[in-house]
N, C-alpha and C positions, 0 to 999 in steps of 0.2 A: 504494500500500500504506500503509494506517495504520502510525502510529508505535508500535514494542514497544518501550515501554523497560523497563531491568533494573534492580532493585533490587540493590547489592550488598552486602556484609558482614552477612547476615542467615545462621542456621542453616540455612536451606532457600533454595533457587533458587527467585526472586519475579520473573516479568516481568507487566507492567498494558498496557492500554490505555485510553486516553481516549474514550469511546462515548458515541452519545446526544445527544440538546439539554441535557438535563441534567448534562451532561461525568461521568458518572460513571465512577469506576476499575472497571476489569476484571481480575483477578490472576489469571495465571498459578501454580502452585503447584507443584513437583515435587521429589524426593528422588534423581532416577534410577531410581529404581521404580516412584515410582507417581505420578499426576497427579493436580491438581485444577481445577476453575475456581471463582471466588467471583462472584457476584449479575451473571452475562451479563448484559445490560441488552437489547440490538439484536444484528440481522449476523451472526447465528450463520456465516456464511461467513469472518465475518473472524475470528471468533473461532476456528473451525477452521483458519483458514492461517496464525494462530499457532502453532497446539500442534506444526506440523512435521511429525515422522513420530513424537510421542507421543502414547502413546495416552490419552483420557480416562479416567479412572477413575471420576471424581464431580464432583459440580454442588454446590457447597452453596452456600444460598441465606440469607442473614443475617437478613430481612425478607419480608415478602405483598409491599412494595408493588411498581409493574409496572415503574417504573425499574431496579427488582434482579434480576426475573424472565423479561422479553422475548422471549429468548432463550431460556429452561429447558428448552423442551419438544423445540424442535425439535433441539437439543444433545444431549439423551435419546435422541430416536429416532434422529438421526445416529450414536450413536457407543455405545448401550448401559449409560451411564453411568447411575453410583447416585446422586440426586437426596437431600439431605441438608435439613430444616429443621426448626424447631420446631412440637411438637405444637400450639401455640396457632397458629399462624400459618398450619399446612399448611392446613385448609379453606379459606383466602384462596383459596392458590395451586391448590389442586386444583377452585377453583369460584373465579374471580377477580374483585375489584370496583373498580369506577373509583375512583384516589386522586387527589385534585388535580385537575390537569389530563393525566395522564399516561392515556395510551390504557390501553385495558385488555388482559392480558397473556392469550395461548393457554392454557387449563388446561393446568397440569402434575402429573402423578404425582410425591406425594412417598414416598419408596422408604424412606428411615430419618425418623422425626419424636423427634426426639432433648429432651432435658431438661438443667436445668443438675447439670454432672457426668459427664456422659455422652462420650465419648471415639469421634472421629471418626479411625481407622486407613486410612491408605491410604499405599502403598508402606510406607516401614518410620517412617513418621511418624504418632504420636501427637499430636489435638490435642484439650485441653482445651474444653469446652461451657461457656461463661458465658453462663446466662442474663440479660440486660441489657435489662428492658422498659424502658418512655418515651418511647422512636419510635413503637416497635410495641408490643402487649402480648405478643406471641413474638420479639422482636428477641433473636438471641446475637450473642455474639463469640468467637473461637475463640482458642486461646491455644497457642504451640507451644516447646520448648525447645532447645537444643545437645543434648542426650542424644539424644532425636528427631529430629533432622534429619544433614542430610550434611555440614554443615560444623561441626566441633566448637566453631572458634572462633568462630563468626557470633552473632551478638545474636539471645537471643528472639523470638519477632512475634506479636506480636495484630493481630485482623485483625476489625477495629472497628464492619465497618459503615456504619450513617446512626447510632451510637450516641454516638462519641468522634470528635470533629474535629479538625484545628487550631487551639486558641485557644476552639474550642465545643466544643455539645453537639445532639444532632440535635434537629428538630422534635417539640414533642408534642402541637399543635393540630390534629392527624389522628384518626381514629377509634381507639381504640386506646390512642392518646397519653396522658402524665402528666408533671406533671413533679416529684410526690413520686417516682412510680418512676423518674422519670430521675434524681435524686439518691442515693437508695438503689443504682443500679447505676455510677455513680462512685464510690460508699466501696468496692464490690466491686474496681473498675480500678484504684482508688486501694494494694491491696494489691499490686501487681504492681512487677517491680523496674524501679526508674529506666532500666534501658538497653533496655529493649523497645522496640523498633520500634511502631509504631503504622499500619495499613495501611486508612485509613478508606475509606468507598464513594463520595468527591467530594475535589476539594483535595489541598491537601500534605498529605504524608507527615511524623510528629510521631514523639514519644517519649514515654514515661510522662511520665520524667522534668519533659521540657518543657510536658507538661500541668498536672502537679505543680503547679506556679506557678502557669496560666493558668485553671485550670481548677476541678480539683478542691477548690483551696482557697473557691472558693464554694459550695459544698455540706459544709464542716467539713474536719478535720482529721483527722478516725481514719476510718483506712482500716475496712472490715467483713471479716471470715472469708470468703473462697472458698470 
């Protein structure tokens, strides 16, 4: 059995998995109500004998490319779940193209193609849409608070993507790619409060805050409007 491991002191119940050649993270998402998965990559089996005896609610998808997607479809047809990504990006995924060297991923039905602003509700958890192009030209990041989630006390989470790394920032030598817009969507992250969790799609797990330093101060200093 792959390794679940759990995120703790966050407002919402986070457990990941390690998948892929590309080790990319798989999160777990849940409030007690309602489920999610973030960018299946492979193993839709394993990724089902995670979730237990919860049920999935949603798939959402951060990015087209096929490292994030892998799994989407058959995860859909297994379990009925509502399939979340953005309108720039859903053609990818609904008609899918080789990125890199990553195989190419099973067409999947995207069910919501959401915009930045737009607000991802499942179980009793509201999460914020940032759109963050620069990877992708539909790349978001989702953004969640203690109001919305089940532990009052737990720290925020953004859940980052291929957009915000540890110490980086995702590729933008891909189709799609930029790296004026990858700068313009750090003054966006850069608005967000120092104790957010940060839950990217590869690598350790960061915080604004620690990106603050690392990060964002290469792209200026004033954060931009949400």
């Amino acid at each position: 059995m792959r390794s679940l491991y759990e995120v703790g002191g966050l407002c919402v119940d986070v457990e990941y998995l390690i998948m892929g050649p590309l080790q990319n993270n798989v999160y777990i998402v849940s409030d007690g109500h309602g489920t999610f998965v973030v960018d299946p990559t492979c193993e839709p089996e394993i990724v089902l004998a995670a979730l237990k005896d919860r049920h999935l609610d949603g798939i959402v998808l951060t990015h087209y490319h096929n490292d994030h997607t892998g799994a989407a479809a058959a995860l859909r047809a297994a379990t009925g779940a509502t399939v979340y990504a953005s309108a720039e990006d859903a053609p990818y995924i609904e008609d899918p193209r080789p990125v890199g060297v990553s195989e190419v991923s099973e067409p999947c039905p995207v069910d919501v193609k959401l915009s930045h602003g737009n607000v991802v509700a499942v179980g009793n958890m509201a999460w914020k849409v940032i759109a963050t192009p620069g990877h992708s030209k539909g790349s978001i990041c989702l953004f969640n608070i203690p109001q919305f989630g089940n532990h009052e006390g737990g720290l925020p989470v953004l859940l980052s993507g291929d957009t915000l790394f540890a110490g980086s920032v995702g590729r933008t030598d891909f189709e799609g790619g930029s790296m004026e817009d990858m700068a313009a969507s750090m003054k966006k992250l850069a608005a967000l409060p120092d104790d957010t969790a940060v839950l990217p799609g590869h690598g350790e797990l960061t915080t604004i805050g620690a990106e603050r330093r690392r990060v964002f101060a290469r792209f200026g200093d004033e954060p931009d409007e949400l």
